[in-house]
N, C-alpha and C positions, 0 to 999 in steps of 0.2 A: 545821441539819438533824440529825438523830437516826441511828442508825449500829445494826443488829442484831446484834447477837454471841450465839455460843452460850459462856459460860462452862462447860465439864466436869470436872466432878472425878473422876478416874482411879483406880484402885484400890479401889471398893469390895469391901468382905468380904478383904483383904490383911490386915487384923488387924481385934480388935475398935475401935483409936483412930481409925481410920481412916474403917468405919463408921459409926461416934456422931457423929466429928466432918460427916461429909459428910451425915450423914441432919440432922444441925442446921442446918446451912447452908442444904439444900435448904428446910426447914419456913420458917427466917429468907425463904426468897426471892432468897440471895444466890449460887445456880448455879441455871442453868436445864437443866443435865446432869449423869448422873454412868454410869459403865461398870464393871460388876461381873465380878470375879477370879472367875466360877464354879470353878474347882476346887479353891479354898479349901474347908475343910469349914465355916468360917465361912457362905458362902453362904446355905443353906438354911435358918437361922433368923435371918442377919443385914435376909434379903430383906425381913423384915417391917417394921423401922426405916425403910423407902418404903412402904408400903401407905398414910400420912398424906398424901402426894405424888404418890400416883399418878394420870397425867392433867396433872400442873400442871408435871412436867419429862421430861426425857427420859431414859429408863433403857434403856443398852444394854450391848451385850457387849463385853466386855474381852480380845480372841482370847488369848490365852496359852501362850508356848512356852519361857521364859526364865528363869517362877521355878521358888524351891522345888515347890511345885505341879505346874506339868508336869513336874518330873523325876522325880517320885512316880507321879505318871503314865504314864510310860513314855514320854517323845515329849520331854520337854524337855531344853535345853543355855544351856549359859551363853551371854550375850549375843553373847561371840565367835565363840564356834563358829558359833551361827547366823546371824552374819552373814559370817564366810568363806563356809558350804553354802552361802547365797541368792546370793554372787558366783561361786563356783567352778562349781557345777554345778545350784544349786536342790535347794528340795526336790521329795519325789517329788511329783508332785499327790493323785495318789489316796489315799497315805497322808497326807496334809495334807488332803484332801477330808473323812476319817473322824474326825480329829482333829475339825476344825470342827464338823462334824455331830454330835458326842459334846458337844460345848462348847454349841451351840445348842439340843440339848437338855436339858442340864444348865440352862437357862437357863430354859426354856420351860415347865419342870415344875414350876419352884421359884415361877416369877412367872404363870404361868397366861397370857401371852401372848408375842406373838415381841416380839424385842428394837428399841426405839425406830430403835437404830443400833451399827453393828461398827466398832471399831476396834481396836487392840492393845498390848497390855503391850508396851514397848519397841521398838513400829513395828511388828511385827512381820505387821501385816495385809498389809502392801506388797513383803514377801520373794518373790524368784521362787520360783514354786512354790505358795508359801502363797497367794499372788497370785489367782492363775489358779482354781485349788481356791474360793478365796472368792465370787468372782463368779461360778460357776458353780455351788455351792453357793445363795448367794443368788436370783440367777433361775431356779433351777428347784424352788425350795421356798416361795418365794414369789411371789404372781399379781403381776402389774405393776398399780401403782398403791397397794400392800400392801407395799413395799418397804420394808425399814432404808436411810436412807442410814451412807454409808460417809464413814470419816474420809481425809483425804490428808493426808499430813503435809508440806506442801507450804511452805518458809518464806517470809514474808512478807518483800518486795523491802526492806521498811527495816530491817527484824531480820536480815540473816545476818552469821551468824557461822560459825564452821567447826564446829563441832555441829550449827547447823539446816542447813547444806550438805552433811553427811554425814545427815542424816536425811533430807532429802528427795531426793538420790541414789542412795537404796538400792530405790527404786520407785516412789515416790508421782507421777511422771507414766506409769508404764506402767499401775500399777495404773486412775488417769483413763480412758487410755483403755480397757480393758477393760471399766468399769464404764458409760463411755456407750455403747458398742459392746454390751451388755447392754439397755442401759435400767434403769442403779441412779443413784438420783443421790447425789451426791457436796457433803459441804461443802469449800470450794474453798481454803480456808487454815489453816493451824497457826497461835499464836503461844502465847506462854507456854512455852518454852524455855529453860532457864537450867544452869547447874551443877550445881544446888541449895546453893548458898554465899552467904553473903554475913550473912546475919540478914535480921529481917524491915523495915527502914530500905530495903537496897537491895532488897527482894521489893518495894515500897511504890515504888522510880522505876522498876522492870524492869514493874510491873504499868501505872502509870501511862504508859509509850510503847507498850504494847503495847494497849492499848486505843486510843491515839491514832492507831495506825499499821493495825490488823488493819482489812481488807477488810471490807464489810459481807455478813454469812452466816458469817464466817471462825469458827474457833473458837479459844479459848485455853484450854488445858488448864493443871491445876492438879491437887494432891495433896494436899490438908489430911485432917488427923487430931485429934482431941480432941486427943493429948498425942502424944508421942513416947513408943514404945515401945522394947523391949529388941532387940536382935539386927536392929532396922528399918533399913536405912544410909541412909535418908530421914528416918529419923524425927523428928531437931530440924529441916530444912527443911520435914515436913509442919505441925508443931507453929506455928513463924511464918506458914505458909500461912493458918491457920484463926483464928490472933488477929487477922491483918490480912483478911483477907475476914467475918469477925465486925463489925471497927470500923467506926464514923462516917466514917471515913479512904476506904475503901472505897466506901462509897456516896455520898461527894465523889467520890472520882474517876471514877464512873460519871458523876453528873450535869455534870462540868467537860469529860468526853470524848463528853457526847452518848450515852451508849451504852444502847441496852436489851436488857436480857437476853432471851434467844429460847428458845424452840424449834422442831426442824429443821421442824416443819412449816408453823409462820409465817414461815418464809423460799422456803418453796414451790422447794427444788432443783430443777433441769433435772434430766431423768433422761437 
């Protein structure tokens, strides 16, 4: 039997390698998602590198509170900070409501329609606070049935490791239910979680179980880039990301795992 996965690639518009390489991939057919860093200035002309793809994957928001970017912004902190605030005390909602709403418009102007689906630079969709703010942002700017689904960073029972247990402990079953206490629906697993180490030998058996293992609807996130850039601390792990989802290697191991790539709306989420 046959297994639907949403493959996403994370970071659009985070630099221009990043870009070129994910808008290739997408045209190749080898992600059926990808989530754009709007407050990148990159944005608003890299938006157009999707106009060849639009319709055939899914292009959604990339919430953002952690890079350079949001702290330009005015609203962003390093990855710790913001996750002491979301354990300690949360963030505010309403100033997290405004955020959102600045980011979904930023989004809306550039790409002339609302976003496929939301999920967050470094989790961050699932923060208390950010949380709440999202899903309530979401159902009341958009009609039911018109909805983005939402990412859960939720790990999959055969992948945990104490990275994916600290990522999906940070919210991604409260956020759940909020989102169906709403009526948003939600894709129901993460995989694709890694260090970013290793080269792209072991990206090739990390990619290879998690296709065998990820839930059908689940998604596995991914970060490829044309190249690795300067000052990027991803960027040799984006750079093997993009040669090995490029290869023949690749689309063996899709047909060896059963797997077709999706989008959210051929998996018809429960809302």
């Amino acid at each position: 039997m046959t297994k639907l996965l949403i493959l996403c690639a994370d970071d659009f518009a985070v630099n221009e390698a990043a870009s070129q390489g994910i808008a290739a991939l997408a045209r190749a057919g080898r992600i059926s998602a990808t989530s754009a860093m709007v407050l990148s200035p990159r944005w608003v002309r890299d938006a157009a590198l999707l106009q060849a793809v639009r319709g055939q994957i899914d292009v959604g928001l990339h919430l953002d509170w952690t890079s350079a970017f949001a702290r330009v912004a005015g609203h962003g902190l390093p990855l710790t900070g913001a996750m002491l605030k979301a354990l300690l005390r949360g963030f505010n909602p309403m100033a997290a409501r405004a955020v959102i709403e600045h980011q979904l418009d930023a989004f809306e102007i550039v790409w002339q329609a609302p976003p496929d689906h939301i999920d967050g630079h470094q989790h961050v969709q699932q923060f208390d606070g950010i949380r709440q703010a999202l899903v309530a942002a979401v159902q009341q700017r958009y009609p039911a049935g018109q909805r983005p689904y939402l990412r859960l960073s939720t790990c999959v029972a055969a992948d945990r490791s104490l990275k994916t247990r600290v990522i999906s402990g940070m919210g991604a079953q409260s956020l759940a239910r909020l989102a169906n206490a709403a009526g948003i629906a939600c894709a129901p697993a993460l995989s694709g979680i890694y260090g970013f180490a290793g080269g792209e030998q072991r990206y090739l058996q990390w990619m290879a179980r998690w296709l065998r293992n990820a839930t059908e609807g689940s998604i596995v996130m991914c970060h490829p880039a044309a190249r690795a850039e300067a000052g990027d601390e991803i960027g040799a792990a984006r750079a093997w990301e993009q040669a090995y989802l490029s290869s023949d290697a690749f689309s063996h191991a899709l047909t060896r795992a059963r797997v077709i790539l999706s989008r959210g709306a051929q998996l018809n989420f429960p809302a």
